[in-house]
LUMGURO-424755 format. One record per residue (C-alpha): residue in one letter; y, z, x. Coordinates in steps of 0.2 Angstrom, whole numbers, padded with zeros to 4 digits, always signed. Each point is the difference from the previous one (the first is absolute). Layout:
N
AYZX ...
END
This chain:
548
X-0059+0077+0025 X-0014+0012+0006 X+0004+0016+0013 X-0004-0004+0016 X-0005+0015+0013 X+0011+0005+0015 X-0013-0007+0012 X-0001-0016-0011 X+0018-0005+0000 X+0001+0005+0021 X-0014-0011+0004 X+0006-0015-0011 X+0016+0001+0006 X-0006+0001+0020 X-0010-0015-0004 X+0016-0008-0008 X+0011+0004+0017 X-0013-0006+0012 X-0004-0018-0008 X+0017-0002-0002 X+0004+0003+0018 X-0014-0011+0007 X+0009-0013-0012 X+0018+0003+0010 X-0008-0001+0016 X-0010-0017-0006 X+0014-0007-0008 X+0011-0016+0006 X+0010-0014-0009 X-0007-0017-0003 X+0010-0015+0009 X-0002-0006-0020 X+0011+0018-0005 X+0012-0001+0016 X+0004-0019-0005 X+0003+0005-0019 X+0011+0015+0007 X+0011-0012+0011 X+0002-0014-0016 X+0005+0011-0010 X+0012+0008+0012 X+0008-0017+0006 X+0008-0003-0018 X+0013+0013+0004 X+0015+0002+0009 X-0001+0007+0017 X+0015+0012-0002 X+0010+0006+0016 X-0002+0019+0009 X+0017+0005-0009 X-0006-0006-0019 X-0018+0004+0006 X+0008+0018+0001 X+0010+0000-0014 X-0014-0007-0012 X-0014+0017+0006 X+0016+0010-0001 X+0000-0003-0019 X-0019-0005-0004 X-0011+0009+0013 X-0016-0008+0004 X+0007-0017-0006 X-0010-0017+0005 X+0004-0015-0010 X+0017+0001-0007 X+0009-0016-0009 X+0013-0003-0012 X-0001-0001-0018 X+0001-0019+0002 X-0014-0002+0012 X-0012+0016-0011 X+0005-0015-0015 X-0005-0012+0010 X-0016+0005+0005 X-0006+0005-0017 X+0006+0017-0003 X+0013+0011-0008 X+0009+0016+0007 X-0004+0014-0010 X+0013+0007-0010 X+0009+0014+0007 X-0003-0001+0017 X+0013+0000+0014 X+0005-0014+0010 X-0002+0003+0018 X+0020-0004+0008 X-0002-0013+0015 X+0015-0007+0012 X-0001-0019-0002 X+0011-0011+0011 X+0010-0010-0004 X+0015-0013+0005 X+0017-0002-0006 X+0004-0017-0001 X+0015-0008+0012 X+0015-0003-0004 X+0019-0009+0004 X+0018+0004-0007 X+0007-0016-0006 X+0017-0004+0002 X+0006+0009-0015 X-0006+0015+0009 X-0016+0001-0013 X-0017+0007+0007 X-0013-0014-0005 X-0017-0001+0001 X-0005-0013+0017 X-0008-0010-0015 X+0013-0003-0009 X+0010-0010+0018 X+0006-0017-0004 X-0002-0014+0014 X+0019+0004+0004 X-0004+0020+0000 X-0014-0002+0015 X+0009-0008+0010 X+0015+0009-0001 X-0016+0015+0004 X-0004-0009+0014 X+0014-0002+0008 X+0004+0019-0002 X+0013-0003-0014 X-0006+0010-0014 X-0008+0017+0003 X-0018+0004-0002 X-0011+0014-0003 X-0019-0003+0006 X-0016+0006-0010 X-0002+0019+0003 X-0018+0011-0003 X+0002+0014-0013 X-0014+0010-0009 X-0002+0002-0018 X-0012+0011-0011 X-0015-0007-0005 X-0016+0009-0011 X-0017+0000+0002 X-0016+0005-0006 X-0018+0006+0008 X-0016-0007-0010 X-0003+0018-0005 X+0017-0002-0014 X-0008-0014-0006 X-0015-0003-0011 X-0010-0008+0011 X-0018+0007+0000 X-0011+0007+0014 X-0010-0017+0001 X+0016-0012+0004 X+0001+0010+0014 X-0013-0003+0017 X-0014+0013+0001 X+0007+0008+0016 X+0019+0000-0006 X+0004+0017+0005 X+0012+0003-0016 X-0017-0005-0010 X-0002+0012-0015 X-0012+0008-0011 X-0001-0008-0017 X-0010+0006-0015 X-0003+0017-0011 X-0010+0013+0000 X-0012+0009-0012 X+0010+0017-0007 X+0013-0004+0011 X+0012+0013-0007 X-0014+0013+0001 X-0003-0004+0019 X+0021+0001+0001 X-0004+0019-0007 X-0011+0003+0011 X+0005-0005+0014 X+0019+0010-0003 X-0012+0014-0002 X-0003-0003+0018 X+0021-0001+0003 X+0000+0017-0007 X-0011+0009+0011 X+0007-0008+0014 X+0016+0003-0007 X+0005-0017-0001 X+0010-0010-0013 X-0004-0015-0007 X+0013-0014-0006 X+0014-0013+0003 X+0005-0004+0018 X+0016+0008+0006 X+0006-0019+0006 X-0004-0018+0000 X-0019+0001+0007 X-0001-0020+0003 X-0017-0005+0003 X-0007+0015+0004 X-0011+0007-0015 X+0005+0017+0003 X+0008+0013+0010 X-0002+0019+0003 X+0015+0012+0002 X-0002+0015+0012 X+0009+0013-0008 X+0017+0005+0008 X+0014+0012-0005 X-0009+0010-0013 X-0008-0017-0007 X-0019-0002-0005 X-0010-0013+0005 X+0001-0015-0009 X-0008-0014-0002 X+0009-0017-0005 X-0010-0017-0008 X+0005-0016-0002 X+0004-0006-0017 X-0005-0016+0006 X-0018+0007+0002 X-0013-0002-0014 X-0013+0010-0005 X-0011-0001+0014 X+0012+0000+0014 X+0006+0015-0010 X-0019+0008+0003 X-0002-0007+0017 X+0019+0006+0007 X-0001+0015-0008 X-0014+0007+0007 X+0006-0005+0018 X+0015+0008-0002 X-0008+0014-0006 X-0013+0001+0015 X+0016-0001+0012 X+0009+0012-0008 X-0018+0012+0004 X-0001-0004+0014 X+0017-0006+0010 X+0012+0012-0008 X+0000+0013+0013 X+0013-0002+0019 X-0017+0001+0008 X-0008-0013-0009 X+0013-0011-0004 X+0007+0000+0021 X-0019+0001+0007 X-0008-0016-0008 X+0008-0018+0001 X+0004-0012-0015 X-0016-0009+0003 X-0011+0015+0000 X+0010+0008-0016 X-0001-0014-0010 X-0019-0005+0005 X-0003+0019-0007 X+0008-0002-0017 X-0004-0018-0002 X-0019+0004+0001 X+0001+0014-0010 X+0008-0009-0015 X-0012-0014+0002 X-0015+0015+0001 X+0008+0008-0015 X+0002-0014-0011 X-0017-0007+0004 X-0009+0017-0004 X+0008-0003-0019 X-0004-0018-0001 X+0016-0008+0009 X-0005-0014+0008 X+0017-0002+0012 X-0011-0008+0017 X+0009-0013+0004 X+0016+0006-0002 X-0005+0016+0010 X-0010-0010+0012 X+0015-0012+0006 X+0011+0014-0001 X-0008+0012+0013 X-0004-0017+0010 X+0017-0003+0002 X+0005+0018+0005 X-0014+0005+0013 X-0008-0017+0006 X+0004-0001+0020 X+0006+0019-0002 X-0006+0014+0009 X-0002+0016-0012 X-0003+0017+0009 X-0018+0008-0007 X-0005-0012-0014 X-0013+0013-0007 X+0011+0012-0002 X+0012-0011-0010 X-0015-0003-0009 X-0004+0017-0004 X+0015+0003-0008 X-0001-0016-0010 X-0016+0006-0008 X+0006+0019-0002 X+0017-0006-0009 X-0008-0013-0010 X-0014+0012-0007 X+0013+0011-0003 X+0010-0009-0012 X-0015-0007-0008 X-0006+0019-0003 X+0018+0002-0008 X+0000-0017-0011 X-0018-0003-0007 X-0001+0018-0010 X+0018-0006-0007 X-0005-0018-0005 X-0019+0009-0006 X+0011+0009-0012 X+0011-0013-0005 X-0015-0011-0005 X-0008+0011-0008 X+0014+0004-0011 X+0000-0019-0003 X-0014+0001-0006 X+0000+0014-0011 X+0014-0006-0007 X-0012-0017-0004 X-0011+0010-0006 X+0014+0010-0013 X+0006-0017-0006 X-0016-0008-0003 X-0005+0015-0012 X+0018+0002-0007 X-0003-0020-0003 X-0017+0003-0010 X+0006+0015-0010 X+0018-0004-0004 X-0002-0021+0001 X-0010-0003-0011 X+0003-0019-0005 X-0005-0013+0011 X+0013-0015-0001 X-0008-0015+0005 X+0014-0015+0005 X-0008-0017+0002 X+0003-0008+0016 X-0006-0020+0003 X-0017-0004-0002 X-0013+0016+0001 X+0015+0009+0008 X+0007+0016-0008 X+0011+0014+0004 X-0005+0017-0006 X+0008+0017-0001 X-0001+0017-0010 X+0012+0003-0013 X+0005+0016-0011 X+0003-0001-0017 X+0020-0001+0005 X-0001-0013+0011 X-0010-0012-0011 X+0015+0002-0015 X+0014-0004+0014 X-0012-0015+0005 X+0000-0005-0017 X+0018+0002-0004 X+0005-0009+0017 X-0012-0015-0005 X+0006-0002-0019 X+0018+0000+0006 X-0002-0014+0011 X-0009-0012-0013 X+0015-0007-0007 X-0007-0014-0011 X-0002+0006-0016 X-0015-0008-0003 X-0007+0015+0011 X+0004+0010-0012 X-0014-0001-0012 X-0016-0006+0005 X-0017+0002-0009 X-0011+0015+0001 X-0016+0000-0010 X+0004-0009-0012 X+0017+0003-0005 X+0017-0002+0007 X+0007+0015+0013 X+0015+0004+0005 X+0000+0004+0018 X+0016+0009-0001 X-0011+0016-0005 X-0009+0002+0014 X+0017+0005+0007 X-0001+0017-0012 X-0019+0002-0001 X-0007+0016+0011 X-0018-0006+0007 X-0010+0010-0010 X-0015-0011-0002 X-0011-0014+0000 X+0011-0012-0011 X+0016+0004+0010 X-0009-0007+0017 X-0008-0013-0011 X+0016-0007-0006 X+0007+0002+0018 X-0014-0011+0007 X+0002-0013-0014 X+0020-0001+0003 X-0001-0001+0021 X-0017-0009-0001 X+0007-0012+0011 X+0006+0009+0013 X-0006+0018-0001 X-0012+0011-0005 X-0001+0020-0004 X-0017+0012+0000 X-0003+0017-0004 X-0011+0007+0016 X-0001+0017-0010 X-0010-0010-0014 X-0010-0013+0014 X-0015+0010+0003 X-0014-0015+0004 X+0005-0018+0009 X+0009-0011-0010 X+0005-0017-0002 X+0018-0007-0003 X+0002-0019-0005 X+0014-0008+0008 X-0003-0016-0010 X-0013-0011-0004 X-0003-0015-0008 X-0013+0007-0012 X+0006+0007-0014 X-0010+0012-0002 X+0010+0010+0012 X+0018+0003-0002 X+0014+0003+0016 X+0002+0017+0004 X-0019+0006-0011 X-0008+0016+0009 X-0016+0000-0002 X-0016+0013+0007 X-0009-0011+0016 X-0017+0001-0009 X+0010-0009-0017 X+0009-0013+0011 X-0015-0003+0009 X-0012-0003-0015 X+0013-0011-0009 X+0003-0009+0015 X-0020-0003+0002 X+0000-0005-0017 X+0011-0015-0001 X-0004-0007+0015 X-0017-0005-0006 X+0010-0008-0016 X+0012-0008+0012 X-0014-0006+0009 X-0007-0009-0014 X+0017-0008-0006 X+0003-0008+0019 X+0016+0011+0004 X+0006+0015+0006 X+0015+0013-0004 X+0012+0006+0016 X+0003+0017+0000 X+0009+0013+0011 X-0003+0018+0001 X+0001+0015+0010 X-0013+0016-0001 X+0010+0014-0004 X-0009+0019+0007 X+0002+0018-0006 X+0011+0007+0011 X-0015+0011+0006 X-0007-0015+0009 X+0017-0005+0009 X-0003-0005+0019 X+0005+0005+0015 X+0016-0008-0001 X+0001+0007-0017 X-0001-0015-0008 X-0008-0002-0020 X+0003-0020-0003 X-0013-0013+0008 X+0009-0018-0002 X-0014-0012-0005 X+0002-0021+0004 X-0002-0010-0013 X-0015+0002-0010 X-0005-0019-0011 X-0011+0007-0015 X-0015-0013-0002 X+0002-0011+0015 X-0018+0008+0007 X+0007+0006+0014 X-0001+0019-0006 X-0010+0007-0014 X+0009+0014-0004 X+0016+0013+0007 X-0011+0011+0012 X-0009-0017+0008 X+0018-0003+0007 X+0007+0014+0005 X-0020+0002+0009 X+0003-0015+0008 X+0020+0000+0004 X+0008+0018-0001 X-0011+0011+0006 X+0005+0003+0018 X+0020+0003-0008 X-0006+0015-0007 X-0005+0019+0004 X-0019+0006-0001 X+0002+0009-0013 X+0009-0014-0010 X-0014-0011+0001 X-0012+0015-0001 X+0009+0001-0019 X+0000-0017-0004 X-0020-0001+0005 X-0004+0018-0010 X+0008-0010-0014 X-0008-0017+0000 X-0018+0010+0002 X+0004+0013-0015 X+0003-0016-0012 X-0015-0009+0008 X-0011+0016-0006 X+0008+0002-0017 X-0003-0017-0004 X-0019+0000+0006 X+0000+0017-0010 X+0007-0007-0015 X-0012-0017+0001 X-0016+0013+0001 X+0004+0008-0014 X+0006-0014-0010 X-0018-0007+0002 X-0009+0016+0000 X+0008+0002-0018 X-0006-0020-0006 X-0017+0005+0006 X+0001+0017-0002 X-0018-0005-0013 X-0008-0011+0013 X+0002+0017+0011 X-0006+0013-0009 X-0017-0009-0004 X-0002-0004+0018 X+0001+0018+0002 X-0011+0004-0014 X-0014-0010+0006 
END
């Protein structure tokens, strides 16, 4: 993130405030958006004033509410822990008569003789009566339903998604609580559909401001900052009593979306169909000066948060830097695990960290014919690895020759030129796991593919280039994964000619810079070694040449 000036940040975020406000003045619903509203709307109950009541009561803000049964229904679950939202729903009592015996029966349950004995007034009988039970509900925000079920201009709609260092832009943007004296946390009550709420300090309280723990991370960013920007700029009697709801809340809404924007945010269209829906057909009293304040507040907690995310990533960063060095010093072993195909996955290891790896694999191979394997020549026991330090070359080549088939181990303090490690291949020449310098693999491999050539048929082999850890790239990465290579199919004549053709772009500059200072070294020992080879069989024919 790179510092902006004062003037910088105020003019981007006047340009910020004014497109958006030509986009609230311009902006209408589609008959496409108002007919997708009204569907979605006519699948729920149109509950009376009282239950109407009783429902906001509970659940503030509440817009599509249905019972557990009908969220079922339609494809989605109630999350757990939320509260039911209690409903009156009417119901009847059925009617009844008193038989003869002076019993109290169910109308139902009359014989022929019983109705009419009813209908002549005989038996007593009670008709159906209305009474209210308790029912529960639940608003579409208590489910798990996502943003896009719901129409574009729902007005519940919310914000879905994360953010980038999201709790680095909580930090900062508590930093901007504190100099407003503000706190930041849980609601004091059930906030409903609302995303969050600010608290004017009463009795001796602080300000407080309440979120939603229904919100995710970028409703979190988004809310927060508008409860911030009230709590700036509506806190005061004058304030708060001098401006109407739609003139408070165009204020904070455009400064959270001028905010958030500024740090990469994108909140539009929420913003856009939020302030819509509170100043669209309303009259707010001096517009610019509203305005103004916007930009003022908005500069101002950007002043406060960017310094604090600056140094937050830049302590990221360092501390990148610390582990990367700490890697290369203290982890010294690269531990190669092979993954399908050409795919592997790499990591560095300390000396500690390979002996657990080893005794963690050896415990789980419980066959014993796992338990002695050859190695050059004779028969090891694999067991010892368990109690061997790594010392030395022979260790890591017995570790290679034991986990050839699923791992392999390097020593990056000992790696100081490119190298090639053979997966498998079907010539054998080359053994599974064989670490050879590029320039050796290179010239073997050019080798026998002209003798393949000749015999009509070629060797598969898979390997990866292995590089000092000098020559690691950006992301810090030593192993190249090669595809297949066919030794003596024609298609390549050596190494180099594939990864030339292949693999150059999936590496760094100066990894390919190596590679070629390698190739063009062996290029001019050989052509050094061939001139002196036949300047030594002639050397005769040369010196009387000279003499003459």
């Amino acid at each position: 993130m790179k510092r902006k000036t004062f003037e910088q940040k105020r003019e981007e975020v006047k340009q910020l405030t004014e497109t958006m406000n030509q986009s609230i003045e311009s902006y209408f619903e589609t008959p496409e958006q108002m007919a997708e509203h009204l569907a979605f709307m006519m699948q729920f109950y149109q509950y009376s004033l009282r239950n109407t009541a009783l429902i906001q009561n509970q659940f503030r803000g509440a817009r599509a509410v249905g019972s557990y049964k009908f969220w079922q229904e339609k494809g989605f679950q109630v999350q757990k822990g939320e509260k039911a939202i209690q409903i009156l729903v009417p119901n009847k009592t059925q009617p009844k008569f008193k038989d003869e015996n002076g019993k109290w029966k169910s109308i139902k349950k009359a014989t022929e003789q019983d109705k009419e004995l009813i209908k002549k007034g005989d038996l007593e009988k009670n008709k159906s009566e209305l009474y209210f039970a308790r029912g529960s509900v639940f608003d579409v925000s208590q489910t798990d339903a996502k943003a896009n079920n719901l129409p574009d201009n729902f007005p519940n709609r919310w914000l879905e998604g994360d953010v980038a260092n999201y709790q680095d832009m909580l930090e900062a943007m508590k930093k901007v609580g504190n100099n407003l004296n503000v706190t930041i946390g849980e609601p004091l009550e059930e906030l409903g559909a609302a995303k969050g709420v600010f608290y004017q300090g009463v009795d001796g309280r602080n300000n407080h401001i309440g979120l939603n723990p229904r919100n995710g991370e970028l409703q979190n960013v988004k809310t927060l900052i508008h409860e911030l920007a009230h709590a700036k700029l509506h806190s005061t009697p004058e304030k708060h009593f001098s401006l109407s709801s739609e003139e408070k809340e165009f204020q904070a809404e455009m400064t959270a979306y001028a905010v958030a924007s500024y740090f990469g945010i994108d909140t539009s269209d929420y913003s856009l169909g939020y302030l819509a829906n509170w100043t669209q057909g309303k009259e707010l009293n001096d517009k610019a000066k509203l305005l103004q304040e916007v930009r003022e507040t908005a500069v101002e907690f950007i002043e406060i948060m960017e310094p604090e995310l600056i140094k937050e990533q830049e302590k990221k960063i360092n501390g990148e830097k610390d582990r990367v060095v700490d890697m290369i010093v203290n982890e010294r072993y690269l531990l190669i695990e092979y993954d399908r195909l050409n795919q592997t996955n790499n990591m560095f290891v300390s000396k500690n960290k390979v002996h657990e790896f080893v005794v963690d694999k050896l415990e789980a191979l419980a066959e014993e014919k796992w338990r002695n394997l050859y190695y050059d020549g004779k028969i090891t026991n694999v067991d010892s690895l368990k109690n061997e330090e790594l010392k030395d070359k022979e260790y890591i080549e017995k570790f290679n020759h034991v986990f050839r088939e699923t791992h392999a181990l390097v020593d990056m303090d000992t790696l100081k030129e490119p190298a090639i490690l053979i997966k498998w291949s079907e010539n054998n020449r080359f053994e599974p796991n064989q670490l050879l310098s590029y320039i050796e693999a290179n010239n073997l491999v050019e080798r026998l593919s002209v003798n393949n050539g000749g015999e009509h048929r070629y060797d598969k082999t898979r390997y990866n280039i292995i590089f000092p850890k000098e020559l690691r790239d950006e992301k810090g990465n030593v192993v190249l994964n090669m595809d297949r290579l066919d030794i003596g199919d024609g298609h390549y004549i050596n190494i180099h000619h594939q990864v030339r053709t292949e693999a150059k772009i999936y590496m760094s500059e100066n990894q390919w810079q190596e590679l070629e200072e390698v190739i063009t070294n062996d290029l001019i020992r050989k052509e050094t070694k061939e001139v002196n080879e036949w300047a030594k069989k002639n050397r005769k024919k040369i010196e009387s040449e000279m003499e003459m």
